[in-house]
C-alpha positions in Angstrom: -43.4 27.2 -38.2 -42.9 30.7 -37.6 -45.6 33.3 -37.1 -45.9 37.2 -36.7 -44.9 37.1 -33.1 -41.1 36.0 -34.5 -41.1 39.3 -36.2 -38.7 41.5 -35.0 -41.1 44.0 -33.5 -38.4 47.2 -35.0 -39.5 46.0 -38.3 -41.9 48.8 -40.0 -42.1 47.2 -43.1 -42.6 43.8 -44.7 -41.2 43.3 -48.5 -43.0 40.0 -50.0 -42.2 38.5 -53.0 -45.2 38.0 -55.0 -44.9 34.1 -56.5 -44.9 31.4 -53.9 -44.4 33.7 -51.0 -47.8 34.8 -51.0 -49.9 32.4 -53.1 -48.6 29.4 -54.9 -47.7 30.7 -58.8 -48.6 27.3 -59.8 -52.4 27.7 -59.0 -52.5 30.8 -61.6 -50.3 28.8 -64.4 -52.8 25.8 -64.1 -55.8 28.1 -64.8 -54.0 29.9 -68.0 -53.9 25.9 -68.8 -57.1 25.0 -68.3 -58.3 28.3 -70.5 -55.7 27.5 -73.3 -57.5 24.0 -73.8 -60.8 24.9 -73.4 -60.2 27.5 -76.1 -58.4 25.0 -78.6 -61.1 23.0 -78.2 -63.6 25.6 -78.9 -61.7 26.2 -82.3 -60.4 23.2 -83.4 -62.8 21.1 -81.3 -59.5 19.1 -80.9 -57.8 17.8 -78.3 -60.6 17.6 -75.7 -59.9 20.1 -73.3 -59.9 18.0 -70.3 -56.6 15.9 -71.8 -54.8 18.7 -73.0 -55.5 20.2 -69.3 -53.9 17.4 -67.9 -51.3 16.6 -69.9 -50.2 20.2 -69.2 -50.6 19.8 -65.6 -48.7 16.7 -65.5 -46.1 18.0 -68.0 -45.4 21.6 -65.8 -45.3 19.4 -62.8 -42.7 17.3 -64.4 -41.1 19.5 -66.3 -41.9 23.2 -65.4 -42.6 25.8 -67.6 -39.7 26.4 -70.0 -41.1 24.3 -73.3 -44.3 23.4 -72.4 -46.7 24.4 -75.6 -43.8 22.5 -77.6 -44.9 19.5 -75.7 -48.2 19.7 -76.1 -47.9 20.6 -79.8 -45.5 17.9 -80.1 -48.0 15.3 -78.4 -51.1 16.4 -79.6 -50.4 18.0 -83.1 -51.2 21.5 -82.2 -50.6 24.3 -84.7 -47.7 26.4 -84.0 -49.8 29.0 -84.3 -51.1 28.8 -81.0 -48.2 29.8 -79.3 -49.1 33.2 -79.0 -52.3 32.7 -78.0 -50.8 30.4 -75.1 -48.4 33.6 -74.4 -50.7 36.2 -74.5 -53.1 33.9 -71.9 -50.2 34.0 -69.3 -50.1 38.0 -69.8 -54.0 38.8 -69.9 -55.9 35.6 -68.4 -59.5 36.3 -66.6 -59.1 33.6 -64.1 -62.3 31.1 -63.4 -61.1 31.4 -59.8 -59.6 33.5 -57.6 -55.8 33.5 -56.5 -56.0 32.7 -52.7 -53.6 33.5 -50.5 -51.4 31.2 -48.5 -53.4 31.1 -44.9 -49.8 31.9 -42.8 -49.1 34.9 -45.4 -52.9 36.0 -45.1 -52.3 36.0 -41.0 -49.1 37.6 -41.3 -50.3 40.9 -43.2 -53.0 41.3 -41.5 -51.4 41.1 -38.1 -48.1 43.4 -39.4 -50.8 45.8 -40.7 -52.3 46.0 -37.2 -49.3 46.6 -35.4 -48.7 49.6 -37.8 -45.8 47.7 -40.2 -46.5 48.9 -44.1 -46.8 45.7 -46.0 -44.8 46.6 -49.9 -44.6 44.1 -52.7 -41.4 43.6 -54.8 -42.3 41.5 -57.9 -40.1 39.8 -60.1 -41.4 38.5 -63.7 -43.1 40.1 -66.4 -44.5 43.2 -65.1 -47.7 42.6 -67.1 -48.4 39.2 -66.5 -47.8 40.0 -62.3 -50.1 43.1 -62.6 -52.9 40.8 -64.1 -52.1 38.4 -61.3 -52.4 40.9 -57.9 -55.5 41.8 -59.5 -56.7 38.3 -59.4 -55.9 37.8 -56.0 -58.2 37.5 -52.6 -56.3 40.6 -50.6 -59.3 40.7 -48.2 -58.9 44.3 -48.2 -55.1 44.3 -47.9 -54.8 45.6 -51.5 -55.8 49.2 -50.5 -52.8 49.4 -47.9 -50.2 48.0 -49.7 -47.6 49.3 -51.9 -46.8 47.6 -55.4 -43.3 47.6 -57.2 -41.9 45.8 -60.2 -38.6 44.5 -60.2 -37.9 44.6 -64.3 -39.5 48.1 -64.7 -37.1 49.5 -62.0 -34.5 48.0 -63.2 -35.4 49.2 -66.9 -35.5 52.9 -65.6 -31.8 51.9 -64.1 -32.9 51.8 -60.5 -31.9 49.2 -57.6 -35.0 47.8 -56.7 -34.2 47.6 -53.0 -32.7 50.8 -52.9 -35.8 52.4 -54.6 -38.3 50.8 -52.8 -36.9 51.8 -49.6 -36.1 55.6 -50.6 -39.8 56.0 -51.6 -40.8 54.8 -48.3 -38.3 56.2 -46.5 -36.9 53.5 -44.6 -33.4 51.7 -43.8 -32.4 48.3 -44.5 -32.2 47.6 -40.9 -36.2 48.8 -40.9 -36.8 46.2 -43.3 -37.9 42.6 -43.3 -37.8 40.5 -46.5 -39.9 37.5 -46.9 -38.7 35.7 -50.5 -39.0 32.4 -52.5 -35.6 31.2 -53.1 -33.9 28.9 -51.4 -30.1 30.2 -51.9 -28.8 32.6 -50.1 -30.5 36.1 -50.2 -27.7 38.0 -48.5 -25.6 38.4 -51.4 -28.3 39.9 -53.2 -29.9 42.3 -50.5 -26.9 43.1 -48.4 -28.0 44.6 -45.2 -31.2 43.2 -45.3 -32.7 40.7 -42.8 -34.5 38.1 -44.9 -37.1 34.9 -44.4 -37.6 32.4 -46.6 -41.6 32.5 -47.0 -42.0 28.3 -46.3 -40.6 29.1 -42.7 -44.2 30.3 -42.1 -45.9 26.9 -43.0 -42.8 24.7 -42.8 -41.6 23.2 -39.1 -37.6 24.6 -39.4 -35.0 21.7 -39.7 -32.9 24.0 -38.6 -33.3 27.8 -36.8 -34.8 30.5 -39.6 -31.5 32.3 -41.3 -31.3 35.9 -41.0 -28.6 37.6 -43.2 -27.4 40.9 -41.5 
């Protein structure tokens, strides 16, 4: 289990992923779940909210997210119509709770931002539906240090993300650490960057922590 003392202490910034790197996505999708059935209940008093809830649960769990309303309309006769409604939740949700942050993530800011390393935030997804989740989240203050940028609207405006992100912070890949999600190899993506997968940091290693140079 690594901590902030493996970081290469030439880093000056940190690039995080936003989706379990530094809170599990699945504890935002579950409460757009739980707020989609309480509101079919509400208006069609039908299914109870607490099975639809868990029947979604179970179902995303199983299953993930790509055809999930189909299988709850499917299984509990919900109107098509809904679907949209179940979209827009994922876009605009007011949570019940808020999005905590993984504990090792939490340390790991707040000890980078101590040591003088800028913490930025590369987000991939809908940028809508990640703006409404960073404002959801517990930063414990770390939101007013940290830099936002969204992968699709960079792209959109025909930027590289990476190569944008470090320009307007003016930094070299070598200056750079990235902490990501995905298990593959990050490498061919972000040549030139050194990158961590973000479990490393709660995980005990099966094997030393790849860097890709």
């Amino acid at each position: 289990m690594l901590t902030y003392a493996d970081i290469d202490t030439h880093k000056k910034a940190l690039i995080f992923e936003l989706d379990d790197v530094l809170f599990p996505k699945r504890d935002y999708l579950l409460q757009v779940y739980y707020l989609f059935a309480h509101l079919l209940e509400y208006t069609e008093t039908v299914p109870p909210a607490n099975e639809l809830t868990g029947f979604l649960k179970t179902a995303y769990e199983h299953h993930g997210e790509e055809g999930l309303f189909e299988r709850a309309a499917e299984t509990f006769a919900i109107d098509h119509k809904y679907k949209a409604h179940f979209d827009r939740m994922h876009l605009t949700a007011q949570l019940p709770a808020k999005l905590l942050l993984y504990q090792p993530m939490l340390e790991l800011m707040q000890a980078s931002h101590q040591s003088g390393k800028r913490l930025l935030i590369l987000t991939k997804g809908d940028p809508t539906m990640q703006l409404n989740k960073l404002r959801q989240v517990e930063w414990n203050g770390l939101d007013r240090i940290m830099k936002v940028y969204f992968q699709e609207e960079l792209q959109e405006k025909g930027h590289d993300p990476f190569g944008y992100l470090l320009g307007d912070n003016g930094l070299q890949k070598s200056e750079v650490l990235y902490i990501h999600a995905e298990s593959k190899l990050v490498s061919a993506i972000v040549p030139g960057i050194d990158c961590m997968g973000a479990k490393s940091f709660w995980e005990k290693p099966t094997a030393p922590p790849h860097q890709s140079y």
